[in-house]
C-alpha positions as CSV (number, residue, x, y, z in Angstrom):
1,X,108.0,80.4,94.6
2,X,106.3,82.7,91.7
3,X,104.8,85.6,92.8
4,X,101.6,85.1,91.5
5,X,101.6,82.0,94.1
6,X,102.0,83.4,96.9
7,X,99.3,84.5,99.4
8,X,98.5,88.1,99.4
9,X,96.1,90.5,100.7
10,X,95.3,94.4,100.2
11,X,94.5,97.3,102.7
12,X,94.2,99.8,100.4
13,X,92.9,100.3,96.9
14,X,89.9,102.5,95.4
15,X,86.9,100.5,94.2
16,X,86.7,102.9,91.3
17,X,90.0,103.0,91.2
18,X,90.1,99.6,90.3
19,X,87.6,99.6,87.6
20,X,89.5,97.3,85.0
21,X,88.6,98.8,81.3
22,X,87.2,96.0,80.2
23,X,84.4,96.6,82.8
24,X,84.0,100.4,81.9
25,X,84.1,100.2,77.8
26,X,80.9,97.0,78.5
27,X,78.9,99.8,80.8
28,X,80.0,102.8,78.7
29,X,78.0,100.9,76.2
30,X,75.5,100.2,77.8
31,X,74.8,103.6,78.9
32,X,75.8,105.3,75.5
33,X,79.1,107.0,77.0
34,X,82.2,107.4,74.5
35,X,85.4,106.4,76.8
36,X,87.6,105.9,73.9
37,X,90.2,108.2,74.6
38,X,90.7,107.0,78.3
39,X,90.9,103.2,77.7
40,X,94.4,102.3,75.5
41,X,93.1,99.3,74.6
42,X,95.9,97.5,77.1
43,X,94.3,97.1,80.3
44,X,94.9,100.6,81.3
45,X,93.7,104.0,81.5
46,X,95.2,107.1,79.3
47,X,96.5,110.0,81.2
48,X,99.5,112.2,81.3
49,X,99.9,114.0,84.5
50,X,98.0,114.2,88.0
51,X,95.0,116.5,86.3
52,X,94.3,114.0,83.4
53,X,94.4,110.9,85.8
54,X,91.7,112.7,88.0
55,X,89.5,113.3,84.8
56,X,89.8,110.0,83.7
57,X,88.9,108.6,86.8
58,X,86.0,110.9,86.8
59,X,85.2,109.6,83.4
60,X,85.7,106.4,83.6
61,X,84.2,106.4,87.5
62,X,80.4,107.6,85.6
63,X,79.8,105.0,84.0
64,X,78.7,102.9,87.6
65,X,75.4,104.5,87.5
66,X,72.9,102.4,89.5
67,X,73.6,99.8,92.9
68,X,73.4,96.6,90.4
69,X,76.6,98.1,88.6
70,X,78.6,98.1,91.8
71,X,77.7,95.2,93.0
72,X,79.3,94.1,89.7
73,X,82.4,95.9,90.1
74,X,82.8,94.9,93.9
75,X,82.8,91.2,92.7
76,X,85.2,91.7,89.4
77,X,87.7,93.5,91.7
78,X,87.5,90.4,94.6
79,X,87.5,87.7,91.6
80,X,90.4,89.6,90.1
81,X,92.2,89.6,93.1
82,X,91.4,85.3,94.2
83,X,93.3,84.9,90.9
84,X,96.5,86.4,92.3
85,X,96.1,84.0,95.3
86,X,94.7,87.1,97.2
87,X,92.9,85.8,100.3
88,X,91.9,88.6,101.9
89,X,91.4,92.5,100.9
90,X,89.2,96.0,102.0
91,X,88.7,98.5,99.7
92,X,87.9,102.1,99.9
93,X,83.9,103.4,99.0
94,X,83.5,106.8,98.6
95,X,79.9,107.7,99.4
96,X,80.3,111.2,97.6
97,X,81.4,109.3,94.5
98,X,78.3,107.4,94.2
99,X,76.0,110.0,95.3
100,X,76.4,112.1,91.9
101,X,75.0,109.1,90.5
102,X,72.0,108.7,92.3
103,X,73.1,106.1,93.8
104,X,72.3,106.5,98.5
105,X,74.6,105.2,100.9
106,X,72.8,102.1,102.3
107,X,72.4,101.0,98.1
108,X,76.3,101.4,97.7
109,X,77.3,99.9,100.9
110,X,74.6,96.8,100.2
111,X,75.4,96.5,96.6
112,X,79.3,96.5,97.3
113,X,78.6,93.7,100.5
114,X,77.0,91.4,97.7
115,X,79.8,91.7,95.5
116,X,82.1,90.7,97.9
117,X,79.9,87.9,98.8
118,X,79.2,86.6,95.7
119,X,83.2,86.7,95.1
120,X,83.5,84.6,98.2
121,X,81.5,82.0,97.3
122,X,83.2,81.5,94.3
123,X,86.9,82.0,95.5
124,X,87.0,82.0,99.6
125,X,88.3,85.6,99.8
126,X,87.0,87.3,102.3
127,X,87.0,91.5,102.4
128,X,85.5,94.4,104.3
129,X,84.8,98.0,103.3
130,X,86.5,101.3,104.9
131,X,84.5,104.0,103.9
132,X,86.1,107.4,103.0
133,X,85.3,111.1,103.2
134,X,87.0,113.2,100.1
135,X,89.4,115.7,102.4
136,X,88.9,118.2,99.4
137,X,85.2,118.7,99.8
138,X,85.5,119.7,103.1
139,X,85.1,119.1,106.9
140,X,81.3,119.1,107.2
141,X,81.3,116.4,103.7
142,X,83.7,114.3,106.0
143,X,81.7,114.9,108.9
144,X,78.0,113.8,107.0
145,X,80.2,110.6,105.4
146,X,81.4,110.0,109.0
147,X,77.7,110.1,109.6
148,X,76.2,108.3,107.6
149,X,78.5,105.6,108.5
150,X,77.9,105.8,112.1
151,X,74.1,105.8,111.7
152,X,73.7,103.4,109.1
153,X,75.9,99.9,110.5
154,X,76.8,97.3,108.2
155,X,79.0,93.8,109.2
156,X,81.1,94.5,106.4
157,X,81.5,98.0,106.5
158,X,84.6,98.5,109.4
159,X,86.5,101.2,109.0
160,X,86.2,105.2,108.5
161,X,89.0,106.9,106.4
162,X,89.8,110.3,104.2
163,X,90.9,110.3,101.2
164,X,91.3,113.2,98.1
165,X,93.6,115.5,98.2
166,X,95.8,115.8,100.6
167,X,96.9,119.5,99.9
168,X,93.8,121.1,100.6
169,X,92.6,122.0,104.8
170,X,94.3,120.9,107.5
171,X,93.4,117.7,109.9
172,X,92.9,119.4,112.7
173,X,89.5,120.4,110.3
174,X,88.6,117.0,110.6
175,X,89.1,115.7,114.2
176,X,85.3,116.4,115.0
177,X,84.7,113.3,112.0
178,X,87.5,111.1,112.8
179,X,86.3,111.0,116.4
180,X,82.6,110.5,115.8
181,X,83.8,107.5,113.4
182,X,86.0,106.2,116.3
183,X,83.5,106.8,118.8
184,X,81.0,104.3,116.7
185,X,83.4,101.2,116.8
186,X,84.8,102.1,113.6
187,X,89.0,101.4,112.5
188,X,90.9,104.8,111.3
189,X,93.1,105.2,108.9
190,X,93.8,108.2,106.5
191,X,95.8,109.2,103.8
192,X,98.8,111.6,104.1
193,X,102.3,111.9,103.3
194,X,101.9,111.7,99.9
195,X,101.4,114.4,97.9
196,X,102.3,116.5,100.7
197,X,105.5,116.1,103.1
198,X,106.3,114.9,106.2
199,X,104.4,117.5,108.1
200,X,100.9,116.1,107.0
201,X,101.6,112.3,108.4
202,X,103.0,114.1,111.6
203,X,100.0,116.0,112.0
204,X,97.6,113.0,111.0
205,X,99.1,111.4,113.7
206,X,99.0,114.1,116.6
207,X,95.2,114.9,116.1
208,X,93.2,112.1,114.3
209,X,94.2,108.8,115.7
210,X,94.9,106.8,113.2
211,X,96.1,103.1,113.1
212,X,97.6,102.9,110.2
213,X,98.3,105.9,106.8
214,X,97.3,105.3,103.7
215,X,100.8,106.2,101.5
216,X,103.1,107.7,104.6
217,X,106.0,107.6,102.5
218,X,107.2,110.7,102.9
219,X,107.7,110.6,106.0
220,X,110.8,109.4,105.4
221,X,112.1,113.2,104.9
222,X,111.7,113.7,108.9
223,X,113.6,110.5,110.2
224,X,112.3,111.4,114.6
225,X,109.1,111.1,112.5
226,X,110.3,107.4,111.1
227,X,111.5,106.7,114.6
228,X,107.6,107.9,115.9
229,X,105.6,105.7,113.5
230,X,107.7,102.6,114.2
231,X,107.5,103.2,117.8
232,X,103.9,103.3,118.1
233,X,103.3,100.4,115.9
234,X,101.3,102.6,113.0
235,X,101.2,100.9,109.7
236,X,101.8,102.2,106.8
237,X,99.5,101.4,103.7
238,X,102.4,101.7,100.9
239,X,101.6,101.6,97.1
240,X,105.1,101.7,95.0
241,X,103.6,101.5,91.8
242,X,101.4,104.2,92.8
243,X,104.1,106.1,93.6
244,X,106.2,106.0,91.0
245,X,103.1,106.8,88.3
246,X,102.4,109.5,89.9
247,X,106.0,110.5,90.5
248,X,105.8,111.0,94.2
249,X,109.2,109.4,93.4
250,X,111.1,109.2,90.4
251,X,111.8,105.6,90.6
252,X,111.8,102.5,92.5
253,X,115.8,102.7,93.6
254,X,114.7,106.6,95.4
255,X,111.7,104.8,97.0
256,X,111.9,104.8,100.6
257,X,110.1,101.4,100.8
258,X,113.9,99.5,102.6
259,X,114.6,102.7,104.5
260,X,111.2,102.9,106.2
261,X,112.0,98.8,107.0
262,X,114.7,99.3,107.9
263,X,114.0,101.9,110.4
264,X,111.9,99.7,112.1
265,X,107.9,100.9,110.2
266,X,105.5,98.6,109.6
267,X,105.0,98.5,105.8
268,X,102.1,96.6,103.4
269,X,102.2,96.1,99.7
270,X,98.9,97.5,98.0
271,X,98.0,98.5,94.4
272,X,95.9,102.0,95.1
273,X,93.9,102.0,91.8
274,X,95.8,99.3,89.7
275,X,94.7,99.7,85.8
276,X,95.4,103.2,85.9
277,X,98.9,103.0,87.2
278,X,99.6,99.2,84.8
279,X,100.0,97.6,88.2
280,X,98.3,95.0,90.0
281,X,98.4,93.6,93.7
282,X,100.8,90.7,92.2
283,X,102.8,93.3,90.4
284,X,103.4,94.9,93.5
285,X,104.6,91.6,95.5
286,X,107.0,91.2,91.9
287,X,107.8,95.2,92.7
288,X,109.2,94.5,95.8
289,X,110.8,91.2,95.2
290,X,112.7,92.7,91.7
291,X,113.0,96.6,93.2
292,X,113.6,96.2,96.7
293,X,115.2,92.3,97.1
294,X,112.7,91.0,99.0
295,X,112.3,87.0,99.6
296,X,109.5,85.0,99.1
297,X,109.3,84.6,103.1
298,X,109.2,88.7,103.7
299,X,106.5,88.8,101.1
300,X,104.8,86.4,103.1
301,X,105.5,88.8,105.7
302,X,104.0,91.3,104.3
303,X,100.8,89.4,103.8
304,X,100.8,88.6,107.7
305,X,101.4,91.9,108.7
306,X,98.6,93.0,106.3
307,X,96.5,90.5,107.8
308,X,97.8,91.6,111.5
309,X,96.4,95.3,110.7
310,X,93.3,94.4,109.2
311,X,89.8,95.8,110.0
312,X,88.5,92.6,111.0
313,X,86.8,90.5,113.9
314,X,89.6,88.1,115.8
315,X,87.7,85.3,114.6
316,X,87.9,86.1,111.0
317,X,92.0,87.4,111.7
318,X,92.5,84.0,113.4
319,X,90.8,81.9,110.1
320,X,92.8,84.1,107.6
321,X,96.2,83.3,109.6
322,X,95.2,79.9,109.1
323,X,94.6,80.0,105.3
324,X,98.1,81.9,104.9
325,X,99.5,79.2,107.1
326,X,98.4,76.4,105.7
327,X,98.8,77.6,101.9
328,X,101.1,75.3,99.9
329,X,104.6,76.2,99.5
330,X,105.0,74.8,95.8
């Protein structure tokens, strides 16, 4: 089967992260903002090194300036994603993103909900929204996201997460957030063992409760910590492509992607913020069928796992089983 048939879905990827250009350069115009330097005119984002892609994001990021233009971007991302036979995906908001433009938490989350909607009338996809705290603005940010979140319920909103960067605090700063999330119903994941080692996945682990990690890859440098994650069933939220851009790992043959698998984790495929790093969730599936040998029945595996560890209600988990079930296999 080609790639681009097969059923997918996505546990993790950036809603600004996954601004396409296209979308940026038509509200760049419309608000009078010059992105020409950030936009090579091939689907992707310019940037050299981790500094530049954070600047570009920031850049590209200002240009969703009022709850009408994310409600736009929410339903270009899920539309983009029904045409690569995705059938199910949850995507990160970042509260403190949208709040240096204005723009409150209830707008964001109800703005992004109608996106998704109005994708799912169009396509049948179906998505939810994990809402993150930026780990490098600090425990009381994370605390006030996990907050707002908590105090302000929405059906489509089901997880709590942190996300930024990784180097800065430690995660025993934020156990007071991640358990006031937990504590109102919400899903946990978090981001570590990326651009930090092993220690910061075991760590997430031991003091924040996690179901699955965002990245986790390096936690292939501590192999009783290998043996730990696929012991108590944690999920790991991988992004190759991600990877490699960002040179986490200088290619695909030194990814740990087979030795994780092999070692009994729980993996997913997902794209992270796809124009910026020339990848998409169906380049991924291609990434691991070309990269790592995977067949067209383990990618299907990863689509059920993905769907296994999703944020949702049984009832919605049992109808998306079905739809990947019953999807044709021409």
């Amino acid at each position: 089967m080609m790639v681009q048939n097969i059923p997918k879905a996505e546990l993790h990827c950036h809603i600004e992260g996954a601004a396409h250009p296209d979308l940026v350069v038509r509200l760049a115009r419309k608000y009078d903002v010059d992105v020409s330097d950030i936009v090579d005119g091939k689907g992707g984002y310019v940037w050299s090194d981790f500094t530049t892609f954070l600047q570009a994001y920031d850049r590209a990021s200002s240009v969703f300036r009022t709850p009408d233009d994310y409600r736009l971007l929410t339903y270009d991302h899920y539309s983009r994603l029904a045409d690569q036979n995705c059938i199910y995906a949850e995507v990160f908001a970042s509260p403190d993103h949208a709040a240096l433009m204005g723009i409150g938490y209830r707008d964001l989350i109800n703005a992004m909900a109608d996106g998704i909607e109005d994708a799912k009338a169009e396509t049948q996809i179906e998505g939810r929204i994990i809402v993150v705290g930026l780990r490098h603005l600090g425990p009381e940010a994370v605390e006030n996201t996990a907050s707002l979140v908590v105090e302000n319920p929405h059906p489509k909103v089901t997880g709590f997460g942190m996300a930024g960067d990784e180097r800065q605090y430690s995660a025993e700063d934020f156990i007071d957030a991640f358990a006031h999330a937990e504590d109102g119903g919400l899903k946990i994941t978090s981001h570590a063992g990326e651009l930090c080692d092993a220690s910061s996945v075991d760590e997430t682990l031991d003091v924040l409760g996690v179901e699955r990690i965002g990245h986790g890859v390096r936690a292939i440098e501590d192999i009783a910590l290998v043996e730990r994650i696929a012991r108590e069933g944690v999920v790991l939220e991988t992004c190759p492509g991600s990877n490699i851009a960002l040179e986490v790992f200088p290619d695909f043959e030194s990814h740990p992607f087979n030795r994780l698998r092999d070692l009994g984790v729980t993996v997913t495929l997902n794209s992270d913020d796809p124009p910026y790093f020339h990848t998409s969730l169906s380049r991924e599936y291609e990434i691991a069928r070309q990269s790592f040998g995977c067949s067209d029945e383990e990618l299907i595996g990863f689509t059920r796992t993905a769907l296994d560890a999703a944020f949702v209600d049984e009832p919605t988990r049992a109808l998306l089983h079905k739809r990947l079930e019953n999807w044709p296999k021409s």
